[in-house]
C-alpha positions in Angstrom: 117.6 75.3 89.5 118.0 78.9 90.6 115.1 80.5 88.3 114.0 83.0 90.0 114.2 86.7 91.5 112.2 87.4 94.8 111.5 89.9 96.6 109.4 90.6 99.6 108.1 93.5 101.7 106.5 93.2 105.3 103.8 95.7 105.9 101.6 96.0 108.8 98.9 93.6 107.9 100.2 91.7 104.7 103.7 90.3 103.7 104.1 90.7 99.9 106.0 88.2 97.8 107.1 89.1 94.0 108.5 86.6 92.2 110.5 87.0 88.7 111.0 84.1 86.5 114.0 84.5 84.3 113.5 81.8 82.6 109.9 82.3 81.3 109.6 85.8 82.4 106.6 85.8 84.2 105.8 87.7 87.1 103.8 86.5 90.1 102.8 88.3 93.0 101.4 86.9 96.6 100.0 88.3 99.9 100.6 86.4 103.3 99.4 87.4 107.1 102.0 89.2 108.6 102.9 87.8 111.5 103.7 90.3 114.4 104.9 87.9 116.8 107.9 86.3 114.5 107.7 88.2 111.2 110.1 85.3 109.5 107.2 83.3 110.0 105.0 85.3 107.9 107.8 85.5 105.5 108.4 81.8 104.9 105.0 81.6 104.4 104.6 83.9 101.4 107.6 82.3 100.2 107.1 78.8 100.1 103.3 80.2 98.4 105.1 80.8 94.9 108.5 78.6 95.3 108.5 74.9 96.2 111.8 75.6 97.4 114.1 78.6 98.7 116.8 76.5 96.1 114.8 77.5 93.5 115.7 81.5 94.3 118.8 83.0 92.5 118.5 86.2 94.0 116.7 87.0 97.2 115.6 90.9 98.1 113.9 91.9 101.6 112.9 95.0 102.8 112.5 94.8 107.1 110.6 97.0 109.0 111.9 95.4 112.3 114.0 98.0 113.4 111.4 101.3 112.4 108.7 98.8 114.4 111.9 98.6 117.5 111.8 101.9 117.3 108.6 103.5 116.9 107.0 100.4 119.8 110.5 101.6 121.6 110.9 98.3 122.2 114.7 98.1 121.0 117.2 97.6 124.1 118.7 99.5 127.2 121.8 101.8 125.8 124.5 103.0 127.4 126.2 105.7 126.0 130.0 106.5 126.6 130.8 110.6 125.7 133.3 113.1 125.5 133.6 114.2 129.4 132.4 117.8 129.4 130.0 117.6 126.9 128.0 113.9 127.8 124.6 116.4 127.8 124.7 117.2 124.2 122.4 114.4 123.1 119.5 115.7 126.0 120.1 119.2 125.8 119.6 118.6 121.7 118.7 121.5 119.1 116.7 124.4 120.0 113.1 124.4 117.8 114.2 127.0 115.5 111.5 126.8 113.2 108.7 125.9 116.5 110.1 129.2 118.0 106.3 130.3 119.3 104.7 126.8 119.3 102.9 127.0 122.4 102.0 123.2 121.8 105.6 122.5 121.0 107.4 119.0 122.8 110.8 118.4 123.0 111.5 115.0 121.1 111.5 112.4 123.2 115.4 110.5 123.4 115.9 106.7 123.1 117.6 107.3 126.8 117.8 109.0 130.1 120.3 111.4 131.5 121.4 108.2 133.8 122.6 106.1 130.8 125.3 108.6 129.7 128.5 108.5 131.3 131.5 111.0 131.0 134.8 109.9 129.5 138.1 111.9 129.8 139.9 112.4 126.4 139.8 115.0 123.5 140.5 115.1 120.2 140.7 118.4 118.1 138.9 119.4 115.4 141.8 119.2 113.2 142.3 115.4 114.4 144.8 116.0 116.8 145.1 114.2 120.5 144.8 116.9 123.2 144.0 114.4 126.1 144.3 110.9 126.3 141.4 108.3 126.4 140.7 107.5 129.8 140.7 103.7 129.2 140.1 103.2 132.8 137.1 105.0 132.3 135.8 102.8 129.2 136.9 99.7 131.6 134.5 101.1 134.1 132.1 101.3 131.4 132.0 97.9 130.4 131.2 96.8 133.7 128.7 98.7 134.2 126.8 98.0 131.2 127.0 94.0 132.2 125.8 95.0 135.9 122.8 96.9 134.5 122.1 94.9 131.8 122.3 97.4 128.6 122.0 95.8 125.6 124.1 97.8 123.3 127.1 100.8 123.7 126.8 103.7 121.7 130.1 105.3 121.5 130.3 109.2 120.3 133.4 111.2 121.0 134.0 115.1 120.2 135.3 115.0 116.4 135.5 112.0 116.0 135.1 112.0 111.9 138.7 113.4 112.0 140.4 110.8 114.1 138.5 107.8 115.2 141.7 106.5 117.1 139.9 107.2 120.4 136.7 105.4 119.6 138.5 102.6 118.0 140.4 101.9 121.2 137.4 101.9 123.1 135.2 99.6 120.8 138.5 97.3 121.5 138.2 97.6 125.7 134.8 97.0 125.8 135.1 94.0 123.4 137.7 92.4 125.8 135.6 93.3 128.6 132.3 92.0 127.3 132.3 90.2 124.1 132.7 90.5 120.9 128.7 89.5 120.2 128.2 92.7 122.5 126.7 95.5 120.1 128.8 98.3 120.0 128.3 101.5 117.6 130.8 104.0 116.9 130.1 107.3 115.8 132.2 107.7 112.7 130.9 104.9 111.6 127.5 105.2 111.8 127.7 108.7 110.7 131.0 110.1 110.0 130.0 113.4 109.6 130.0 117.0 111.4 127.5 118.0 114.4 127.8 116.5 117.0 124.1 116.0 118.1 123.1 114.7 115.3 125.9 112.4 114.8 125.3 111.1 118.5 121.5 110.7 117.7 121.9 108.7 115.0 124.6 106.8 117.0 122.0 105.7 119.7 119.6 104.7 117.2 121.6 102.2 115.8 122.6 100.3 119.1 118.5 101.0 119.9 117.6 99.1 117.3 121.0 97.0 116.5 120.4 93.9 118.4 116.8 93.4 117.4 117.8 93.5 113.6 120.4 91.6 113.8 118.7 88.7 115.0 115.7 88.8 113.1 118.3 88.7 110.2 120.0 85.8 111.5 116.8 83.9 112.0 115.3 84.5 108.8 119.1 83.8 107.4 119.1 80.4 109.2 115.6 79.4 107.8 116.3 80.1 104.3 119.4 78.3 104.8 117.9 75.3 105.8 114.8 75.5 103.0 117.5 75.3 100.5 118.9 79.1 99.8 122.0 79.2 98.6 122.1 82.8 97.0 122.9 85.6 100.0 119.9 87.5 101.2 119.9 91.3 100.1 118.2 93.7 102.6 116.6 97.1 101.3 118.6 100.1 102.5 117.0 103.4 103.4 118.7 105.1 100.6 117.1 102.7 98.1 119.7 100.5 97.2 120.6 97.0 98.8 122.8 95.5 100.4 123.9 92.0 101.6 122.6 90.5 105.0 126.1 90.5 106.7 126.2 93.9 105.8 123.2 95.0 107.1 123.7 93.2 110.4 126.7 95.5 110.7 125.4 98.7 109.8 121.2 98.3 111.0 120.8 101.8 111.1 120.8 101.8 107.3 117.9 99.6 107.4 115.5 101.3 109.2 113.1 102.9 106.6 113.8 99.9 103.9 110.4 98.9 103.7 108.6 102.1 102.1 111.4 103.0 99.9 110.9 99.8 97.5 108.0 102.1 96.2 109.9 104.7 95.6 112.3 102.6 93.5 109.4 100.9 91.9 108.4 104.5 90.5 110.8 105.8 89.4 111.2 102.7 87.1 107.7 103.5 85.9 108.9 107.0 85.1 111.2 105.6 83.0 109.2 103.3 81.3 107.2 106.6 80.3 109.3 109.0 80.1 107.8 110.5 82.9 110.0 113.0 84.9 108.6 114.1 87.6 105.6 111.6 90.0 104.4 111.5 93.4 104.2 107.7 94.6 101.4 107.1 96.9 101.7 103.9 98.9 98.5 102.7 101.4 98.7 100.1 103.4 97.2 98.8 106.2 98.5 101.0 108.7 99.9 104.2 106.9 99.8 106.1 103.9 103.6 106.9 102.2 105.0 109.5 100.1 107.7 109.9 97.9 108.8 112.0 95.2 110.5 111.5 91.4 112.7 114.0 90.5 114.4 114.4 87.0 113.8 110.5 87.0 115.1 109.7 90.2 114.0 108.8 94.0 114.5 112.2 95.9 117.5 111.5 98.4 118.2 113.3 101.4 121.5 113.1 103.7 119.3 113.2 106.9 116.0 112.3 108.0 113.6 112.8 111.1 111.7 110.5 113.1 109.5 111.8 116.0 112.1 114.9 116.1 114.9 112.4 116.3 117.7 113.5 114.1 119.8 110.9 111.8 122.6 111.6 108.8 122.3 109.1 106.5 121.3 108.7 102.8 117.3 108.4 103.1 115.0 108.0 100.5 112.4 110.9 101.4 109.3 109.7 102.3 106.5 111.1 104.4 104.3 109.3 106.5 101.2 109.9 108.2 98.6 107.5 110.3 96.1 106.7 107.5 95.8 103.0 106.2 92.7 100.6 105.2 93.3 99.8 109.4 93.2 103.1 110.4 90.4 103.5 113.3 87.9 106.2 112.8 86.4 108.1 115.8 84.3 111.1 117.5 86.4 113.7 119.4 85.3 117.0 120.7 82.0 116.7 118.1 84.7 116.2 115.0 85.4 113.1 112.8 88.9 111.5 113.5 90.5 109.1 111.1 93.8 107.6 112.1 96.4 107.9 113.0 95.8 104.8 115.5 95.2 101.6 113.6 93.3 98.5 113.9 96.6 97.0 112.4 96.5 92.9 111.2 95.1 92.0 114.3 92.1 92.4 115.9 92.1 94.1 112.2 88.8 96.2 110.8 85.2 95.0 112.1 84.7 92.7 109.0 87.8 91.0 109.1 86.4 88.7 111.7 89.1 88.9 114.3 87.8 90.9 117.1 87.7 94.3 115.5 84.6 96.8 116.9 85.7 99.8 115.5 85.1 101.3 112.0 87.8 101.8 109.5 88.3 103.1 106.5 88.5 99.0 104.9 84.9 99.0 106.8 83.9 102.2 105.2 84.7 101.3 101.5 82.8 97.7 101.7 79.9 99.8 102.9 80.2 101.8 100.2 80.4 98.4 97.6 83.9 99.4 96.9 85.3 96.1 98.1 84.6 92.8 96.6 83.7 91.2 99.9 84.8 87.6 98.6 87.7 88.6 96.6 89.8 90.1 99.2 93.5 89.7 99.3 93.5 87.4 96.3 90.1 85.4 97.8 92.6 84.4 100.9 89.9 86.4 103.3 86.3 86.8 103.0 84.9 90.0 104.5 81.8 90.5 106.1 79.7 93.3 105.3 77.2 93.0 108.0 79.8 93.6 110.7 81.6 96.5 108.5 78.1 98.4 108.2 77.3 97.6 112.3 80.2 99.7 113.5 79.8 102.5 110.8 76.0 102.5 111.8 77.2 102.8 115.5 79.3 106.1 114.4 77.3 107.0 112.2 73.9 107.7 115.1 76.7 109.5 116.9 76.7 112.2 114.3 72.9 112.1 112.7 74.3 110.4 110.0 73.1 106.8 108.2 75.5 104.3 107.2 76.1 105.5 103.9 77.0 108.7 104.5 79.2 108.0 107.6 81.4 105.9 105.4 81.7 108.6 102.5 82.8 110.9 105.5 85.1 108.7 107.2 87.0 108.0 103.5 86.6 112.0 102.6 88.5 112.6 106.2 91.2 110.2 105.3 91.6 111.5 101.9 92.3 114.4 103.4 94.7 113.5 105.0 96.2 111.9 102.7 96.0 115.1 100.6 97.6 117.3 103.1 100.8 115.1 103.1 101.4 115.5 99.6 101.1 118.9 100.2 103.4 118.7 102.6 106.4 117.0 100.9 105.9 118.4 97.6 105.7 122.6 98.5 108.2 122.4 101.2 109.8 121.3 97.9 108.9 123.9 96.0 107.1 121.3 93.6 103.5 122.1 92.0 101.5 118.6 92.8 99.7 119.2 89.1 102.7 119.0 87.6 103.5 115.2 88.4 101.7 112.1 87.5 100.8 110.0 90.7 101.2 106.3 91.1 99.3 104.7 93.0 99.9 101.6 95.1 100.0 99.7 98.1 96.9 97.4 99.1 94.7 100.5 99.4 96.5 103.1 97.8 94.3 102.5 94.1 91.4 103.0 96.1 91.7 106.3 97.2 94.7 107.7 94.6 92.0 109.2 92.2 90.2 111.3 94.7 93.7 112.3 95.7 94.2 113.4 92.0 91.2 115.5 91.9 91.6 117.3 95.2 94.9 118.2 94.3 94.8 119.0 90.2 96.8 116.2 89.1 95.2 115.1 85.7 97.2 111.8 86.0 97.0 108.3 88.4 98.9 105.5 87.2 97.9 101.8 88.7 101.0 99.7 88.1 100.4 96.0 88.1 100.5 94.3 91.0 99.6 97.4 93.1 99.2 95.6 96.2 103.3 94.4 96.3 104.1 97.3 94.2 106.8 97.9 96.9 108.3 94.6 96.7 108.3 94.3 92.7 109.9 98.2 93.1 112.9 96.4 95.1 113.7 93.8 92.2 114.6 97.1 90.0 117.1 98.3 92.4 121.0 98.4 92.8 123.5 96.9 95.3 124.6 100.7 96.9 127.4 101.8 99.0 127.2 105.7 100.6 130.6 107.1 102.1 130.9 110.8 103.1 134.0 113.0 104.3 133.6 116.6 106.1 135.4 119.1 103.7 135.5 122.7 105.2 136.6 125.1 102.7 135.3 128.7 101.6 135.6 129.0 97.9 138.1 131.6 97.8 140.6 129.0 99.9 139.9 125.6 97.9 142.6 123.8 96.3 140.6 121.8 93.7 143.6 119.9 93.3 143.3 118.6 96.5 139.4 117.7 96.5 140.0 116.1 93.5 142.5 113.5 95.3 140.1 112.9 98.2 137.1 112.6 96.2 139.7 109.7 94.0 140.7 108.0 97.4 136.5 108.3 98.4 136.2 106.4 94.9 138.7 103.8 95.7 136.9 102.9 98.7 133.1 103.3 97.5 134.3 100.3 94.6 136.1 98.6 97.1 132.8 98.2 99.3 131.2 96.8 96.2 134.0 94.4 96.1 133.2 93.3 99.7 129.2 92.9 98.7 130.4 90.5 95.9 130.0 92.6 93.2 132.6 93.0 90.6 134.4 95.9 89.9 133.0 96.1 85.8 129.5 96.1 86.9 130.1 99.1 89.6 129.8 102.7 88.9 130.4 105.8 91.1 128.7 109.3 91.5 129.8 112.1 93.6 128.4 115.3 95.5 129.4 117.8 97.6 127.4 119.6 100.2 127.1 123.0 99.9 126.2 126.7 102.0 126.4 130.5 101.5 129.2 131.6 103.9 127.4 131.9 107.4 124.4 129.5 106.4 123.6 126.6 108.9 122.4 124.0 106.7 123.5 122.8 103.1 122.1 121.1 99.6 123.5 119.0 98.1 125.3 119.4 94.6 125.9 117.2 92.2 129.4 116.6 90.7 130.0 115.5 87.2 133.1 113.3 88.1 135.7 113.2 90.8 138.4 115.2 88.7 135.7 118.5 88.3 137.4 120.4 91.2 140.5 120.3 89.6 139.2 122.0 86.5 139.7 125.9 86.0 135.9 126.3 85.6 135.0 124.3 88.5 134.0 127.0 90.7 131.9 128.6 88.6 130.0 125.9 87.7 129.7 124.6 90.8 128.2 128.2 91.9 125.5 128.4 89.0 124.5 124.8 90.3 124.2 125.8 93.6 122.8 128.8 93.0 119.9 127.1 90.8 119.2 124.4 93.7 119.0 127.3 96.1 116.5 128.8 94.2 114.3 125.6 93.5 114.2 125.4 96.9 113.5 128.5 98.2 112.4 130.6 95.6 115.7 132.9 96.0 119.7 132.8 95.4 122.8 135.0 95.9 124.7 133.9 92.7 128.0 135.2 93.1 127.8 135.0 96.9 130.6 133.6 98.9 129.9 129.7 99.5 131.2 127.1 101.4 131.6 123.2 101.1 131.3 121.0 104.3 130.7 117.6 103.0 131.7 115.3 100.6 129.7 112.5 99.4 130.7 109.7 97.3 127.9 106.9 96.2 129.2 103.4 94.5 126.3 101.5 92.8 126.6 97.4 91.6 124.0 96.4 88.5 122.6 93.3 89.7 120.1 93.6 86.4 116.6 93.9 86.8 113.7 92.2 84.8 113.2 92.9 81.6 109.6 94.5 81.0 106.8 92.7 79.1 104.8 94.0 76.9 100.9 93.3 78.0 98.6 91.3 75.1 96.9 93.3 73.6 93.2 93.4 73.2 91.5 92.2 69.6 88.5 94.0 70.4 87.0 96.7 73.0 84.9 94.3 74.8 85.7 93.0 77.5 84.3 90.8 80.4 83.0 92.6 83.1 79.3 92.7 85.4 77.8 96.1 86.9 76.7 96.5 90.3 76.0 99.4 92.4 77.9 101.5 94.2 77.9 104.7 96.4 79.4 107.7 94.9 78.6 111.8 95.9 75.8 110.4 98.4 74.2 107.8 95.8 74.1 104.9 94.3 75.9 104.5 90.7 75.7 101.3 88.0 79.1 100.7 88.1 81.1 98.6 85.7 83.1 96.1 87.6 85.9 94.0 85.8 88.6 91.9 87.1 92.1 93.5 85.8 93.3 90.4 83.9 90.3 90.6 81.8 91.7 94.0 80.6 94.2 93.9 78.1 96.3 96.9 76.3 94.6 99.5 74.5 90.8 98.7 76.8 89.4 101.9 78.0 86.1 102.5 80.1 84.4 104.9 81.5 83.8 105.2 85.2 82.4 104.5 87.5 84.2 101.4 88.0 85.8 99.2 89.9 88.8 97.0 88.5 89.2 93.9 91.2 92.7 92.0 90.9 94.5 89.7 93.7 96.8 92.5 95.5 94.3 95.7 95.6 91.2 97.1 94.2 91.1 100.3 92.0 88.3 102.4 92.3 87.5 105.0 89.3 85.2 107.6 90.1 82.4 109.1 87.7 83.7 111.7 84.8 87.0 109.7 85.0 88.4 107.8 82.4 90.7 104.8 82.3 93.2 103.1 79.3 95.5 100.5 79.5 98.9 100.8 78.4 101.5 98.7 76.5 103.0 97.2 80.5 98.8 96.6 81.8 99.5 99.8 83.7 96.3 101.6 84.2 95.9 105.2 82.9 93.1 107.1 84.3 92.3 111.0 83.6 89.5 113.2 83.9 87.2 113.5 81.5 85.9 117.3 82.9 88.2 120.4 82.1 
């Protein structure tokens, strides 16, 4: 009975649903409400929509935004946090804003928790792993009942180099269990990030008790629901590196599941890459609440070992993705005489103005079904009707605020947010050192084909690709993905003092283990592979890149240095336009990655069309301050090899693409749409 592969992404308005059926291989693709106040309950619902039965589902992918919505609300729980006595400020006093050095508008990042919640413990390890002191264990004792007093939800636990002897942390994880229980959250530091700085390492520690708690029983919820409609296959959650992992697993290690919902996109492109031997694309994912980039590289998600959120440091493998406040929700407003678009959100409920629910401001949904870019009655799959009299009352209301009529305040509110949009592909891809025009973009998310073409032309880019299913491009991206295990060791050694012999036989051991975590997702040990990397720095740099490794015998080769070098010496440049090739370097960290095939759908080729015509009607709509006839179609009416001109608007269940005039669309061999410029 188990048929079919499902996989589903919460956003802030919709819950998307993919469904692959491997016996016909069809795919289907479903929008439900999301539902703030128990999100498993929006999740059921989109489920039972294209399965009678959870029994029915042979493998079972989710991507969570629970803990990124814990933690961006702050609505995760109180934290105590138990540190090295003599150095328990670390996490407040933080990093100085090195690169914010004359920022007069600058703000220290706001911590998870206050000065009062850290507490002093005696003890000391060395930085070569050695016991200098003791652990207090009187102390920890102490610790545990205060945390019951107060009523923290969750120990953090981050002692001073710990990454070369947990022993200490360990031992305390063990008093505090006994103490409290062993259903108390506790997070150790060299296990949620067993890597050097201290800070950062703490940081990253917090943020995984924050949020800990509130993931975990979500997880269990939604694990006891499918359970009971029939599931049988284990629930995979979306990692932040863009692999998956089981359930159990995440409940043990939440931090990894923080930014799992945007990366399914990222995934989901780079498969489209493939399928086109396209290198190099720019995803683009709008929502309802925010707008997502990410970036293909050589054919594969860009990965980072750290990540930011609201100045908040964390090490761990993160797909990386720039956000900004600019969805179809996002609230558009007058301040000091200027337009404002976003950041703040009309999110899924009230929602925009013609939604129905409340909403009285405009938005940028309101401003496009002004504009007779929206199908009014075929929204969301013909699930909602819109109302266009209450979308063009509150862009009226704007509008007399500037001298503007409703028309041309809704071209300005979506020419504000597509600036916006523009700047943050700006942002990822130079900080990069990457030329936008040099990538394709794809387009997705349940606004994304809306505005991706103006996108295109603002920043050069002669190519948007509309996958199908646009709307839960995310979720179909997280059916092509891998079961993925990350394990890193710190590795301080100049070049002139490393015994390659020796890396070699910890990058081995680092193997042993990466398959072995495989093992323990299920996943047997001929369908694993293993990739490694080392992080590298010019002797006397801070920070690092990280270089690939061909295999975890390389530093035992004679040329390994070299080679190693020229790599290094090549990302360097990329990334900063200069290198020192020849240069002392240093490596700091070692990084192993183990990856389980769970297969993926097989492509199908989309019919092709006998003839150019199609079915279609024309209507008019607002482009450059007028009115246009513009060819309207529904997608499944176009087949592969159609092409029109724009305008146009293609209408299908999950999103609407809008092609502007002197653009150009085809439709290739997988129903992907093609549109170019027709202009030099």
């Amino acid at each position: 009975m188990a048929r079919y592969r499902v996989a589903m992404d919460i956003g802030g308005t919709f819950t998307d649903v993919v469904t692959y059926d491997e016996e016909s291989g069809a795919i289907a693709a479903t929008k439900a409400s999301t539902t703030p106040d128990d999100l498993s309950e929006g999740v059921m619902s989109g489920l039972r929509s294209v399965v009678d039965s959870a029994a029915e589902i042979g493998f079972l992918v989710h991507g969570t935004t629970q803990g990124i919505n814990a933690f961006i609300e702050r609505r995760g729980v109180p934290v105590l946090l138990l540190a090295t006595a003599g150095v328990q400020d670390g996490y407040h006093i933080a990093r100085g804003p090195r690169t914010r050095l004359y920022d007069l508008h600058y703000r220290k990042p706001e911590p998870l928790i206050a000065r009062r919640d850290v507490l002093g413990i005696g003890g000391r390890i060395a930085p070569d792993g050695s016991e200098l002191t003791p652990l207090d264990e009187d102390a920890v004792r102490a610790a545990a009942v205060l945390a019951r007093e107060r009523g923290y939800g969750a120990v953090a636990v981050a002692f001073l180099f710990s990454y070369k002897n947990p022993r200490h942390e360990l031992r305390a994880r063990e008093i505090l269990y006994g103490e409290l229980s062993e259903d108390f959250t506790v997070s150790l530091s060299h296990e949620s990030a067993k890597e050097w700085r201290e800070y950062e390492r703490t940081s990253s520690t917090v943020m995984e008790s924050y949020i800990g708690p509130v993931v975990r029983r979500y997880l269990r919820e939604l694990e006891r629901r499918l359970r009971e409609d029939g599931l049988r296959a284990p629930l995979h959650v979306m990692q932040s590196s863009g692999g998956i992992l089981t359930a159990s697993s995440a409940r043990e290690r939440p931090l990894q599941t923080l930014l799992s919902g945007p990366v399914g996109g990222a995934i989901g492109s780079a498969e489209m890459g493939r399928r086109g031997e396209r290198r190099q694309l720019i995803g683009v994912d709008m929502g309802g609440t925010s707008f997502d980039v990410s970036m293909i590289v050589d054919g594969e998600p860009d990965v980072a070992a750290e990540a930011k959120l609201e100045g908040l440091p964390l090490l761990m493998s993160v797909v990386n993705i720039h956000t900004v406040g600019a969805g179809g929700g996002s609230v558009a407003w007058m301040e000091a005489g200027g337009l404002r678009v976003g950041p703040r959100s009309a999110g899924a409920r009230p929602g925009p103005a013609c939604y129905r629910r409340g909403g009285t401001e405009p938005t940028v949904t309101d401003a496009n079904l002004v504009l007779g870019r929206i199908d009014p009655e075929d929204f969301a799959g013909g699930q909602m009707s819109l109302d266009p009299a209450l979308a063009a009352s509150v862009v009226e209301k704007l509008g007399t605020r500037f001298g503007l009529d409703t028309s041309a305040m809704a071209e300005g509110i979506c020419d504000v947010a597509n600036a916006t949009m523009a700047q943050a592909i700006r942002t990822i891809t130079v900080s990069r050192g990457i030329e936008p025009r040099d990538s394709s973009l794809v387009a997705f998310g349940g606004a994304g084909p809306m505005h991706a073409v103006f996108l295109a032309k603002e920043l050069g880019i002669a190519e948007t690709i509309v996958p199908r299913f646009p709307g839960a491009f995310s979720a179909w991206g997280m059916l092509q993905t891998r079961i993925r295990r990350d394990l890193t060791e710190p590795y301080f050694h100049l070049d002139a003092d490393l015994d390659g012999e020796h890396m070699s036989s910890v990058l081995a051991r680092m193997e042993s283990g990466a398959l072995a975590a495989l093992a323990d997702e299920g996943m047997p040990p001929e369908r694993g592979t293993v990739s490694h990397a080392v992080d590298i720095r010019y002797a006397a740099q801070e920070y690092t890149l990280t270089v690939p490794l061909t295999d975890a015998a390389e530093p035992s080769r004679p040329e390994f240095l070299g080679a190693v070098a020229d790599r290094f010496a090549r990302l360097h440049h990329a990334r900063y336009g200069h290198s020192n090739l020849g240069a002392a370097i240093e490596f700091v960290t070692l990084r192993t990655t183990s990856f389980g095939d769970l297969g993926r759908p097989e492509p199908s080729a989309w019919p092709r069309a006998s003839s150019p015509e199609f079915v279609h009607e024309v209507r008019e709509v607002v482009f450059d301050g007028a009115p246009r006839r513009t060819t309207v179609v529904r997608r499944d009416n176009l087949l592969g090899g159609h092409r029109l001109e724009g305008p146009a608007v293609i209408v299908e269940d999950t999103a609407t693409t809008v092609v502007p005039p002197e653009h150009e669309v085809t439709v290739d061999e997988y129903g992907s749409l093609i549109i170019r410029g027709t202009q030099p």
